[in-house]
PADO-714987 format. One record per residue (C-alpha): x, y, z; residue number from 1. Coordinates in Angstrom, 2 decimals. Example, Ala and Ser with C-alpha at 12.3 -4.5 7.8 and 13.67 -1.06 7.14 Angstrom:
<rs>
px=12.30, py=-4.50, pz=7.80, k=1
px=13.67, py=-1.06, pz=7.14, k=2
</rs>
This chain:
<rs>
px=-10.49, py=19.29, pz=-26.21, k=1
px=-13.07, py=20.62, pz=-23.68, k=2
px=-12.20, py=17.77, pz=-21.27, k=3
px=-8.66, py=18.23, pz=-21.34, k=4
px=-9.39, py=21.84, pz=-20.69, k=5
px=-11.64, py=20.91, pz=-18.29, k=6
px=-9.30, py=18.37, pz=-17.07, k=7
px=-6.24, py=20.98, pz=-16.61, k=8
px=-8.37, py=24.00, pz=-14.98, k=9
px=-9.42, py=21.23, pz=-11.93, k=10
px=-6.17, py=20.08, pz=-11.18, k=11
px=-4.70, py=23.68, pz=-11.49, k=12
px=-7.33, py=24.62, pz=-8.35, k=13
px=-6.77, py=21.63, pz=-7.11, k=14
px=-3.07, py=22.11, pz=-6.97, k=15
px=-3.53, py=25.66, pz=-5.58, k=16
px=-5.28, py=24.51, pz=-2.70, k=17
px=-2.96, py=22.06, pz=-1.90, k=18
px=-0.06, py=25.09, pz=-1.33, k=19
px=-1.29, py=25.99, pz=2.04, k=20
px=-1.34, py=22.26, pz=3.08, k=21
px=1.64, py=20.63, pz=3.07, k=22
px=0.37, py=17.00, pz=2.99, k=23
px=-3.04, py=16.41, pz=1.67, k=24
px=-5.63, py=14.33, pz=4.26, k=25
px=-9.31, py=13.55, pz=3.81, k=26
px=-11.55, py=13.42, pz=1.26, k=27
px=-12.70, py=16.21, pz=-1.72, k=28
px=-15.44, py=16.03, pz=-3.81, k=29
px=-15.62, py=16.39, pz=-7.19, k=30
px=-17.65, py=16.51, pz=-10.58, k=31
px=-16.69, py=14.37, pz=-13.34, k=32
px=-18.21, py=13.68, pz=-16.95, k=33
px=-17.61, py=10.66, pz=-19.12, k=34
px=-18.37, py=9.44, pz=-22.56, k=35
px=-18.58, py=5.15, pz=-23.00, k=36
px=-19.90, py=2.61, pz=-25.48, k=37
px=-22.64, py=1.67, pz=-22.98, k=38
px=-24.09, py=3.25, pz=-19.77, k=39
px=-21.48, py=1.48, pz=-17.31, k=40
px=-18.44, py=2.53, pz=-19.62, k=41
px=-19.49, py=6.19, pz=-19.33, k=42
px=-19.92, py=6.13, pz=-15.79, k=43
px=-16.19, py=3.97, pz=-15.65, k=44
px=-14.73, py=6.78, pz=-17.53, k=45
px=-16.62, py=9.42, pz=-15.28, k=46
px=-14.98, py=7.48, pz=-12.35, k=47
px=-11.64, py=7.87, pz=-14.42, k=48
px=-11.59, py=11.84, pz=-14.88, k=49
px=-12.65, py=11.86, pz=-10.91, k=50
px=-9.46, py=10.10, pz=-10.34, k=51
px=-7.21, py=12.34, pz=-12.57, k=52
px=-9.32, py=15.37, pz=-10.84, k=53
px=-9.05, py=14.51, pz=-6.89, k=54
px=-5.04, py=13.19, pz=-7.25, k=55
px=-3.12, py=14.43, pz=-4.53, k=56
px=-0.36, py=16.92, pz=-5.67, k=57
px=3.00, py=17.71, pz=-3.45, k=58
px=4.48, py=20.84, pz=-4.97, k=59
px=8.22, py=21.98, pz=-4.59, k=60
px=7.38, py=25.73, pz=-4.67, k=61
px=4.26, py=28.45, pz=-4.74, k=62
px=5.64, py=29.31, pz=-7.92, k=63
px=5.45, py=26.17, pz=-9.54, k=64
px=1.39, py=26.66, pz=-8.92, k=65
px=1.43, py=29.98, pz=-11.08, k=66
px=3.52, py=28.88, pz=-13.72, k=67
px=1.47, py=25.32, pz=-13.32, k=68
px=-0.34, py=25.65, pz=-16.87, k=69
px=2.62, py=26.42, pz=-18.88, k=70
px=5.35, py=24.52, pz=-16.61, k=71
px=3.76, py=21.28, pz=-15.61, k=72
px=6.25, py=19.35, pz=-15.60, k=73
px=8.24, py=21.03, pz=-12.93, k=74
px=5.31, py=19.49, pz=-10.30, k=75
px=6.21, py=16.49, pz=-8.57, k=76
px=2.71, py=14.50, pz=-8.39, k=77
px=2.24, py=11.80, pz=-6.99, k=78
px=-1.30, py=9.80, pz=-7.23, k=79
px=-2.92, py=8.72, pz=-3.71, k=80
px=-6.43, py=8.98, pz=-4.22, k=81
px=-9.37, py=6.72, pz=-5.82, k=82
px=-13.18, py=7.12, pz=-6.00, k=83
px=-14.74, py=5.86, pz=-2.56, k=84
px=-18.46, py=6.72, pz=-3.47, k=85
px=-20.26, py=9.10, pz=-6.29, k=86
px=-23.68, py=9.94, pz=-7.23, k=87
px=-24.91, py=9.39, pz=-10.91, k=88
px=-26.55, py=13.07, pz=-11.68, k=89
px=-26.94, py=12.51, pz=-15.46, k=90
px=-26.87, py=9.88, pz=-17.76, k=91
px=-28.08, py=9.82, pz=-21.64, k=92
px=-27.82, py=8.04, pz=-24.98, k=93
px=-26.27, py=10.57, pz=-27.62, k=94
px=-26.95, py=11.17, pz=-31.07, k=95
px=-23.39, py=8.91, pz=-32.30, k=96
px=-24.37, py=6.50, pz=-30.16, k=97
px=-22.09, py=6.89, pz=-27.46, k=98
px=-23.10, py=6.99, pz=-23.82, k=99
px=-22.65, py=10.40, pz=-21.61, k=100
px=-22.40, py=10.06, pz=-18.05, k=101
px=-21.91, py=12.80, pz=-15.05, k=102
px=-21.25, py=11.96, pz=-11.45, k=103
px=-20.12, py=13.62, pz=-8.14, k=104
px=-17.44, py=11.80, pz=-6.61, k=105
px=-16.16, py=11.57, pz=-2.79, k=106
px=-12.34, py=10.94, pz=-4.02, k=107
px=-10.06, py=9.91, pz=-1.08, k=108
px=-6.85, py=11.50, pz=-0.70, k=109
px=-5.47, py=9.13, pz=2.12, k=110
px=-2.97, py=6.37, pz=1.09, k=111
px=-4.59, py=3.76, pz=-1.39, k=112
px=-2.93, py=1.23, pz=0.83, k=113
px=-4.55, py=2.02, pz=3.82, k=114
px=-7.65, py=2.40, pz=2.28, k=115
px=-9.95, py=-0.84, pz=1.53, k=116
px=-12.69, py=0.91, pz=-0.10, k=117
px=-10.42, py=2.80, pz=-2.11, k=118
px=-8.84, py=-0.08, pz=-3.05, k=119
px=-12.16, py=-1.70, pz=-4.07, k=120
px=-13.32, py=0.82, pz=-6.66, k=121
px=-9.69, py=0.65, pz=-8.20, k=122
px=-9.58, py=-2.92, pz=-8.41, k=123
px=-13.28, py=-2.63, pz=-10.02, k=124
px=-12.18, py=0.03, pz=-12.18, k=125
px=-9.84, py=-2.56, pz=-13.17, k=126
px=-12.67, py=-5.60, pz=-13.90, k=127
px=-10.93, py=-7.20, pz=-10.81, k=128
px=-8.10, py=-8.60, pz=-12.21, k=129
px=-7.23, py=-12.08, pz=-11.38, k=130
px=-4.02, py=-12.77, pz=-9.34, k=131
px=-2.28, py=-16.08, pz=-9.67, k=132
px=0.17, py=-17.08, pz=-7.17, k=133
px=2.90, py=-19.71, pz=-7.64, k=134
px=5.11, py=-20.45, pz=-5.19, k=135
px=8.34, py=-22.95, pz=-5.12, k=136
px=8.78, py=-23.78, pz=-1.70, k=137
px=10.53, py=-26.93, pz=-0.76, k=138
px=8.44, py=-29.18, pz=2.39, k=139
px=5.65, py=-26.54, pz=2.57, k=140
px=3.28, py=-23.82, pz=1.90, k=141
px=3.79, py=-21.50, pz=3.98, k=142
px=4.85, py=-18.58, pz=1.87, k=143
px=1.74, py=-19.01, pz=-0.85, k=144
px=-0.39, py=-19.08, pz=2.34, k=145
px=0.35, py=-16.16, pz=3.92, k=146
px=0.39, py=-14.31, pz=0.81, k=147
px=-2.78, py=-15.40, pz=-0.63, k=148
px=-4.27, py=-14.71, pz=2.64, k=149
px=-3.28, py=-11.42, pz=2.39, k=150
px=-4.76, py=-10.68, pz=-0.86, k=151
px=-7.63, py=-12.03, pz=0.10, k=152
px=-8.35, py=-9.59, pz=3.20, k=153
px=-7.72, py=-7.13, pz=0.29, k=154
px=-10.56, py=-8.43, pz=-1.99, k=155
px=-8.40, py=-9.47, pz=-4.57, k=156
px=-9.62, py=-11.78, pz=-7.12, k=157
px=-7.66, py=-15.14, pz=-7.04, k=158
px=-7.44, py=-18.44, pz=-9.14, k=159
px=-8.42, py=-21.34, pz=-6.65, k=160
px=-5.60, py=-22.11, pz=-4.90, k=161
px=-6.43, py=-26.01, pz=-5.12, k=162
px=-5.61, py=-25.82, pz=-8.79, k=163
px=-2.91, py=-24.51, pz=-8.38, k=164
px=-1.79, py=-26.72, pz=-6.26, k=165
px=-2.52, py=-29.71, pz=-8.77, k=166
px=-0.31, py=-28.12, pz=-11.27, k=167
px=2.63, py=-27.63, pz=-8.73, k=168
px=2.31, py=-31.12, pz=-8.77, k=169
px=3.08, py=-31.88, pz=-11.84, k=170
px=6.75, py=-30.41, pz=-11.99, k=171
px=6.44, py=-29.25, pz=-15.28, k=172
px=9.36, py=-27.25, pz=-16.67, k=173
px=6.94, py=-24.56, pz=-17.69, k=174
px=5.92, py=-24.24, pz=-13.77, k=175
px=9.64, py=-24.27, pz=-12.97, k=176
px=10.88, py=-21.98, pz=-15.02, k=177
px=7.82, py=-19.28, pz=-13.95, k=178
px=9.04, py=-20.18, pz=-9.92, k=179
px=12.64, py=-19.66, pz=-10.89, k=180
px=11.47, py=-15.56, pz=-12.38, k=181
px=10.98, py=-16.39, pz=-16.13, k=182
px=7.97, py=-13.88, pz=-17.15, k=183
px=7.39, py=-15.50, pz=-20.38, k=184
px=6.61, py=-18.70, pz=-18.63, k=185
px=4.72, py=-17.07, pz=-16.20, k=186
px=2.53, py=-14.99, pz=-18.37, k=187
px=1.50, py=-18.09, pz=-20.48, k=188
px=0.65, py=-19.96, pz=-16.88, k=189
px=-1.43, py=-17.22, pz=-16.09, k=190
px=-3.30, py=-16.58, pz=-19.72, k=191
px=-4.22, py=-20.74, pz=-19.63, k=192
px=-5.56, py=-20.36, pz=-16.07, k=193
px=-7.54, py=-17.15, pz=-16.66, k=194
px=-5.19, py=-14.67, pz=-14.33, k=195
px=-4.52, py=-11.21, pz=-15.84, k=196
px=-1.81, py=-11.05, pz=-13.39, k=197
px=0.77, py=-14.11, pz=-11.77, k=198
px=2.91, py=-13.85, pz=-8.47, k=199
px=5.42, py=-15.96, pz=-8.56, k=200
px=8.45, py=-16.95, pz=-6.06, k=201
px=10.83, py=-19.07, pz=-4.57, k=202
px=11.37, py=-19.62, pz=-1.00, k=203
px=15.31, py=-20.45, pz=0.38, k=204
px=14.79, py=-22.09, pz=4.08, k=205
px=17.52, py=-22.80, pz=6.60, k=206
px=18.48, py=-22.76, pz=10.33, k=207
px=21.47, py=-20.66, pz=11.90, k=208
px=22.83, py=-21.13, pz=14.73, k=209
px=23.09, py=-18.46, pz=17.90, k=210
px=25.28, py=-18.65, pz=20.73, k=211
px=22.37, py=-16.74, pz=22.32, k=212
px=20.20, py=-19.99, pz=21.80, k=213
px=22.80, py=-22.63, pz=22.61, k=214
px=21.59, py=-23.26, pz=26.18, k=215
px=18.15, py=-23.08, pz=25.35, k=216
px=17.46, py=-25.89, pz=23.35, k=217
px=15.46, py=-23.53, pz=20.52, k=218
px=16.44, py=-23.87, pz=16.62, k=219
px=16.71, py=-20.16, pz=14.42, k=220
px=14.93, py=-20.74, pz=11.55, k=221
px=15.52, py=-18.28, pz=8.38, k=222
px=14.01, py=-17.52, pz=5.33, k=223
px=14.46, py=-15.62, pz=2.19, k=224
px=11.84, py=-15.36, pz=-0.64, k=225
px=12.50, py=-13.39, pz=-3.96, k=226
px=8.88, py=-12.73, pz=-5.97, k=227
px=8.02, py=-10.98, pz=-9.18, k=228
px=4.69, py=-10.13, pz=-10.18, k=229
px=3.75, py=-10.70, pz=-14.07, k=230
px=0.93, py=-9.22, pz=-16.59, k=231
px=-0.30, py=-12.18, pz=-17.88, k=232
px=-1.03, py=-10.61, pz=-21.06, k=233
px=1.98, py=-8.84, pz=-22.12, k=234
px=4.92, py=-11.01, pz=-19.70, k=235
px=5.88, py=-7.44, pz=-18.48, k=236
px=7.62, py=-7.60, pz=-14.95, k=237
px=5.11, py=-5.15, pz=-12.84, k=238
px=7.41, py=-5.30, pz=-9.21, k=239
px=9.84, py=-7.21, pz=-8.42, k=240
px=10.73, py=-7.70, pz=-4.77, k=241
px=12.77, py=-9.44, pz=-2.05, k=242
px=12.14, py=-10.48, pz=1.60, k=243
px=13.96, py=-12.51, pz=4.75, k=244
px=12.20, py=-13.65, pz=8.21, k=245
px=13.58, py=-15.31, pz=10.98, k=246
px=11.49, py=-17.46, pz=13.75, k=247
px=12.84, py=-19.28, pz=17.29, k=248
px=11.37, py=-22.26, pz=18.03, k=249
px=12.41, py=-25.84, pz=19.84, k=250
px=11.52, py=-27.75, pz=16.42, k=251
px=13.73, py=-26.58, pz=13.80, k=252
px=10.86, py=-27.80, pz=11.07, k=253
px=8.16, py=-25.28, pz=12.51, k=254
px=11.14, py=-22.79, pz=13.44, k=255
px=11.58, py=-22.46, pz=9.67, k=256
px=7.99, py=-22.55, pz=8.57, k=257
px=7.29, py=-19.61, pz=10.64, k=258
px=10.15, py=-17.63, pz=9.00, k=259
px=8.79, py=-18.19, pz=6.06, k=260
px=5.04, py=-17.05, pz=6.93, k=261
px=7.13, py=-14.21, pz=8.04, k=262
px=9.39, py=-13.37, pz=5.17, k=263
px=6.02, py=-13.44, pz=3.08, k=264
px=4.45, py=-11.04, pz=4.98, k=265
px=7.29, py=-8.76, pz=5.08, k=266
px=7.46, py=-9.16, pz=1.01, k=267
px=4.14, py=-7.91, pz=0.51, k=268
px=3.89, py=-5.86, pz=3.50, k=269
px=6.82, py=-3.53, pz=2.23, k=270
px=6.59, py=-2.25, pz=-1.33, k=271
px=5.45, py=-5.44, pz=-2.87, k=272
px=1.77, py=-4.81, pz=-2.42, k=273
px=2.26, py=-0.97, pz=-3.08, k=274
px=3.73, py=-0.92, pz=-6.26, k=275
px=1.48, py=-3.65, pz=-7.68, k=276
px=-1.81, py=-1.46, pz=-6.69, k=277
px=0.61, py=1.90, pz=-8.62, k=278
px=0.33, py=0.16, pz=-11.67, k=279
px=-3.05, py=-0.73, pz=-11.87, k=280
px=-3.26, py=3.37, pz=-10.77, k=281
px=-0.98, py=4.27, pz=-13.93, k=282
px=-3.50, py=1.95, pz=-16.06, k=283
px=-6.42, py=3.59, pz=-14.64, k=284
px=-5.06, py=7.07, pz=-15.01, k=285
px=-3.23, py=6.76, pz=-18.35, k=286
px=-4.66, py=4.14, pz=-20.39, k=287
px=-3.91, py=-0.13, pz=-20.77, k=288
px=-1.68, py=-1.15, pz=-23.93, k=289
px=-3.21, py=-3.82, pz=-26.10, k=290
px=-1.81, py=-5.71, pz=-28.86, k=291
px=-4.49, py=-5.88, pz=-31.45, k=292
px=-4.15, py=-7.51, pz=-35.01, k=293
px=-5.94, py=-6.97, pz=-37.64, k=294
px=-6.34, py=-9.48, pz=-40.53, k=295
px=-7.25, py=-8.96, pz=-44.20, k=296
px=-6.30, py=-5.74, pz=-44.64, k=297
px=-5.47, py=-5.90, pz=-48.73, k=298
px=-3.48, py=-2.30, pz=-48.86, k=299
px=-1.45, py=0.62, pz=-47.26, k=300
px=-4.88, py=3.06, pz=-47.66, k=301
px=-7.15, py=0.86, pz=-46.01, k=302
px=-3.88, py=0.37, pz=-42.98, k=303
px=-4.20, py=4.13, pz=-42.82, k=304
px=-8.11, py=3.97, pz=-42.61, k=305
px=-7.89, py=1.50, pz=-39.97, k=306
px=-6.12, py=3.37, pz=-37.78, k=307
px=-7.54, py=6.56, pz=-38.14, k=308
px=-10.94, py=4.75, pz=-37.12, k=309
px=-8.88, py=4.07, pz=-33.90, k=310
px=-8.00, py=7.15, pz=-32.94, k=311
px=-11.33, py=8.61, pz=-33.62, k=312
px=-12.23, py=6.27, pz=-29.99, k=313
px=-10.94, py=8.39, pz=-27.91, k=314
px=-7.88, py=6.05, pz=-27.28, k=315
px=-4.65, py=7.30, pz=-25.81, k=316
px=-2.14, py=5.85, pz=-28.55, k=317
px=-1.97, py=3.95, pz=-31.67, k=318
px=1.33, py=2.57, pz=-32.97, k=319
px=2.09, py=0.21, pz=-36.00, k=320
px=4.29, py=-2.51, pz=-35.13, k=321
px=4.35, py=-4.23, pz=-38.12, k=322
px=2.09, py=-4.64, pz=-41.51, k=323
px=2.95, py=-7.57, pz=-43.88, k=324
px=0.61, py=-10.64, pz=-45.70, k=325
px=-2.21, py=-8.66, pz=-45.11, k=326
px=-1.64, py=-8.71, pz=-41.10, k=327
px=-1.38, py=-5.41, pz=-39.92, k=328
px=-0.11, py=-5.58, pz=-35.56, k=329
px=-0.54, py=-2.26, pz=-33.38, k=330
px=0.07, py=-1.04, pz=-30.12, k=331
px=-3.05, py=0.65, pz=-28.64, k=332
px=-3.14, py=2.31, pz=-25.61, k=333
px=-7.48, py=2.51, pz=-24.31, k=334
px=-8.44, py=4.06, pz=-20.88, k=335
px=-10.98, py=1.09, pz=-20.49, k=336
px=-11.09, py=-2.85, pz=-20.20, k=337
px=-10.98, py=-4.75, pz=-23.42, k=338
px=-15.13, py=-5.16, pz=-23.71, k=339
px=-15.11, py=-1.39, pz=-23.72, k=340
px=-12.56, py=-1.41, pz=-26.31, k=341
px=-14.02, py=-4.53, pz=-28.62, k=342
px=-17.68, py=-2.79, pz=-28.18, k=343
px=-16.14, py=0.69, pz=-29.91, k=344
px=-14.17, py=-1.27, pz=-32.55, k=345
px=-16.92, py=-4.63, pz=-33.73, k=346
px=-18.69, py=-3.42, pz=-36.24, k=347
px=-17.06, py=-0.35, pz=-37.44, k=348
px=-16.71, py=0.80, pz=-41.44, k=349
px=-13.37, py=0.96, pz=-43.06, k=350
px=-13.20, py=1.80, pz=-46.67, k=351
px=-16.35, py=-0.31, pz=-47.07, k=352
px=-15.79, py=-3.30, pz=-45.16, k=353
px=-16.56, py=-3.94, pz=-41.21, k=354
px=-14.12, py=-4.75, pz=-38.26, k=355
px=-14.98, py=-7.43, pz=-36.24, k=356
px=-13.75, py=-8.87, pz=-33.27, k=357
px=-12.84, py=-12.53, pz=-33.14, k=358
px=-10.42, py=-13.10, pz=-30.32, k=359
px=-9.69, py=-11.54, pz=-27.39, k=360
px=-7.44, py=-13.73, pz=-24.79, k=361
px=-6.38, py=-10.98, pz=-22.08, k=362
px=-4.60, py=-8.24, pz=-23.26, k=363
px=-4.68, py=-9.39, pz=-26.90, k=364
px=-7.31, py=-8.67, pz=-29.51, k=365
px=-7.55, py=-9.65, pz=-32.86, k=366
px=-10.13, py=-8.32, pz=-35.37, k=367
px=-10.70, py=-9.49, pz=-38.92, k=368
px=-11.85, py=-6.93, pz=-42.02, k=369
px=-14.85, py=-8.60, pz=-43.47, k=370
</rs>
């Protein structure tokens, strides 16, 4: 309860400082506390509560900033900040067990976007997740080129590209049906080749013709791609997005291949790219769902017991989605990658018996009462 408080007073200063400047610029810096199942957990979570601290806040009124504590929700926020450095000042083993860290933080309030460092921390915030991208394009690569060279020049964790490749190869309906948008396909492409996350597209090439080329001999080549970006671990559609390019050139072959390095640049350039990076900003700031099962649980008490364990670990959420045959499937929503989350649960006591971990393939857990 402290935190929150502590939580809410920041970003109530925060917020008033931000009335005499209409758009935030530059960088703040901050203090931040965190509590973890090992040293590096703490100081993740530390990194976390910087985050929620140093967002940058547009408000609609002066008002709004008085009545901010009992009227949040009439404050338009919108998150453009991340961790771009901090100092560890404190770090200790307590008494539970848990980990406590405190840090001071340089948070960035320019555009995650534009900022590579930024981006960095966030994407290590997030265990670099891996990106898989799978591209239909007939007679070339163009598209998966340009777009896997952009996400490299953003440090982006990638499955090699040459394996890929080999399973485009194939033609498998499975691979077709994740090209042509189908997220369940997609998601199970991306669990068996170790990608938390799969971009995947189709490119539509062609040549127009221009009575403002007729006389010179050059070919209009034109592209369209349409892309979605899947978790891997729950086949949730993160963005969804649509580009076109066009490219004059004597030979109608490289006319069109250069539209289509185009059209994939545009795709990612405008809004594709951005609202992937805002949702691994919502997971940071407010927790990762994970769909945990839990075997051998012999009766309704020790159901109850087992998730009251879970919300004694600090985790967001905990929903039941179903409990029959002794299988008991919930929702859980953890600020913290799944390690963090197995290292809480393995081992734990419910009504004398021990949880323990025994699967965890991306997003999914499973832990067996022993």
């Amino acid at each position: 309860m402290k935190t929150r408080i502590s939580i809410l007073v920041s970003i109530f200063l925060f917020c008033a400082v931000f009335v005499s400047a209409q758009q935030p610029q530059g960088d703040i810096t901050v203090e931040a506390e965190g509590y973890g199942s090992s040293g590096n957990d703490a100081i993740l979570k530390a990194k976390r509560e910087a985050v929620e601290k140093g967002i940058g806040t547009i408000l609609i009124s002066e008002t709004e900033v008085k009545n901010f504590i009992l009227q949040k929700d009439v404050i338009l926020t919108k998150t453009i900040g991340a961790v771009k450095s901090y100092d560890l000042l404190k770090e200790q083993k307590q008494p539970d067990g848990l980990y406590y860290a405190k840090i001071r933080a340089v948070v960035s309030t320019a555009s995650i976007m534009e900022d590579l460092i930024a981006l960095k921390i966030l994407l290590e915030s997030m265990d670099k997740p891996r990106m898989m991208v799978l591209i239909h394009e007939e007679k070339g690569n163009s598209a998966e080129t340009a777009i896997l060279d952009y996400l490299r020049e953003k440090e982006f964790e990638l499955v090699d590209p040459a394996a890929v490749a080999a399973l485009m190869q194939k033609e498998d309906a499975l691979i077709m049906r994740a090209t042509q948008g189908d997220p369940v396909a997609a998601a199970k492409l991306g669990a068996e080749n170790g990608a938390e996350y799969v971009l995947v597209g189709q490119v539509n090439k062609g040549s127009m013709s221009s009575t403002l080329l007729q006389d010179t001999g050059m070919k209009s080549g034109q592209a369209n791609i349409t892309a979605k970006v899947v978790n891997a671990s729950t086949a949730r559609i993160v963005a969804s997005k649509a580009s076109q390019g066009a490219y004059a050139h004597i030979s109608e072959e490289i006319a069109q291949a250069k539209a289509t390095d185009k059209a994939a640049r545009n795709l990612m350039n405008r809004k594709l790219f951005e609202t992937i990076v805002s949702s691994f900003q919502d997971m940071i700031n407010n927790g990762i769902t994970y769909d945990v099962t839990v075997k051998n649980v012999k009766n309704f008490k020790m159901q109850k017991d087992i998730m009251k364990t879970f919300n004694e670990l600090q985790v967001v959420s905990v929903n039941k989605r179903s409990f029959t045959g002794g299988e008991l499937k919930l929702s859980v929503v953890f600020k913290g990658n799944a390690d963090a989350f197995g290292d809480a649960v393995d081992g734990r006591s419910v009504s004398d018996k021990k949880l323990s971990i025994n699967d965890m393939v991306g997003n999914r857990i499973g832990i067996v009462v022993e």
